[in-house]
ZASE-988067 format. One line per field, with one value per residue (C-alpha): residue number from 0; residue in one letter; y negated, x negated, z. Coordinates in Angstrom, 1 decimal. Layout:
// residues N
mikol <- c(NUM; ...)
pami <- c(a; ...)
c2 <- c(Y; ...)
c1 <- c(X; ...)
c3 <- c(Z; ...)
//
This chain:
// residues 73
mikol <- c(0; 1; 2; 3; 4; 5; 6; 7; 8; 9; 10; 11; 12; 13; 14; 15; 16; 17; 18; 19; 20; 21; 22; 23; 24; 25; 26; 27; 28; 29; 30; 31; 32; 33; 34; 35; 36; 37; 38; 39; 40; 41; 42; 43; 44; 45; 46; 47; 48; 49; 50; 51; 52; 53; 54; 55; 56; 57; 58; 59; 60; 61; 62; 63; 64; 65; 66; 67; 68; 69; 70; 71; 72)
pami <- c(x; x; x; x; x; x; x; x; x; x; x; x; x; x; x; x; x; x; x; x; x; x; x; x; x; x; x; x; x; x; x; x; x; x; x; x; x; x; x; x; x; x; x; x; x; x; x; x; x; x; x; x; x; x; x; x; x; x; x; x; x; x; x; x; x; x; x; x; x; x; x; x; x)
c2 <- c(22.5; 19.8; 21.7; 21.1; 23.8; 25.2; 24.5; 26.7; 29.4; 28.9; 29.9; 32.7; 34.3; 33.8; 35.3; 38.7; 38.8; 38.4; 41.7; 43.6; 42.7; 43.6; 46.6; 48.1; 47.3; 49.6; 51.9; 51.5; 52.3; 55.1; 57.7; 56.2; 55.2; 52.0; 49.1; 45.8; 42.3; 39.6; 37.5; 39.8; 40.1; 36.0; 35.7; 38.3; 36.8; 33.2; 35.2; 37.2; 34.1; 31.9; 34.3; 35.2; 31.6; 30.5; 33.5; 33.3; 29.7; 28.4; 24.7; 24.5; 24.1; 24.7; 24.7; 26.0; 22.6; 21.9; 25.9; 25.6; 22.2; 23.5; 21.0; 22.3; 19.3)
c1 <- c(-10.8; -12.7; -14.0; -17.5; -19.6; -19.5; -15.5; -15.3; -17.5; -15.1; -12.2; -13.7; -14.5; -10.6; -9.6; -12.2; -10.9; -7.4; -7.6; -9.3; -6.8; -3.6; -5.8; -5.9; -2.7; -2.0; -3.7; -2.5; 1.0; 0.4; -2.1; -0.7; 2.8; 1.8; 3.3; 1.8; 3.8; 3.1; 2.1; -0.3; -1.9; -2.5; -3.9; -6.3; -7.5; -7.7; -9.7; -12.2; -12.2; -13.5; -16.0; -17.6; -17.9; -19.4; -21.7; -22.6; -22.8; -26.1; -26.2; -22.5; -21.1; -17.7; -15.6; -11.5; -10.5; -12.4; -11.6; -8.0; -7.6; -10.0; -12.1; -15.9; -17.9)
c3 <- c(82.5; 84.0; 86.8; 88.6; 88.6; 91.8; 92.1; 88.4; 90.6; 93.7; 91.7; 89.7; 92.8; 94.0; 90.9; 91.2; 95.7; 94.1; 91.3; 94.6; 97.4; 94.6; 93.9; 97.5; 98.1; 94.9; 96.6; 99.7; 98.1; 96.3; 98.4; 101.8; 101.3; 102.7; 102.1; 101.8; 101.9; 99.5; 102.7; 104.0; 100.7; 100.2; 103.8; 102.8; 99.6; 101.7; 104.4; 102.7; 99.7; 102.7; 103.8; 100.8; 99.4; 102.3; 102.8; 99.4; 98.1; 98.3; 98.9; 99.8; 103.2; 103.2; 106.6; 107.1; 106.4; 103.1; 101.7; 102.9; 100.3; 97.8; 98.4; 97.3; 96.0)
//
């Protein structure tokens, strides 16, 4: 698609926090009754996507700013 490499890395990893985050909230729903809002679920894939790319990236420093516009080259 284009991508750089670490960008195509960026979003695989928001893809794999996105199928986790919809599958706790499938969980959360059916052994707790708990209801998750579509809101709460994207600022959890933005939270934990920020903190595991920047834990994990070596070489790449990434700040709020730069994650929040996708901007990882």
């Amino acid at each position: 698609m284009g991508f750089s490499k670490k960008k195509a890395k960026v979003i695989h990893a928001i893809i794999l926090i996105t199928m986790w985050c919809l599958w706790k909230a499938r969980n959360e729903l059916i052994f707790n009754q708990t209801h998750t809002s579509l809101p709460q679920i994207i600022e959890e894939v933005k939270g934990l996507g920020f903190l595991w790319v920047r834990s994990g990236a070596k070489g790449l420093t990434i700040n709020w700013e730069k994650w929040s516009s996708l901007d990882v080259d």
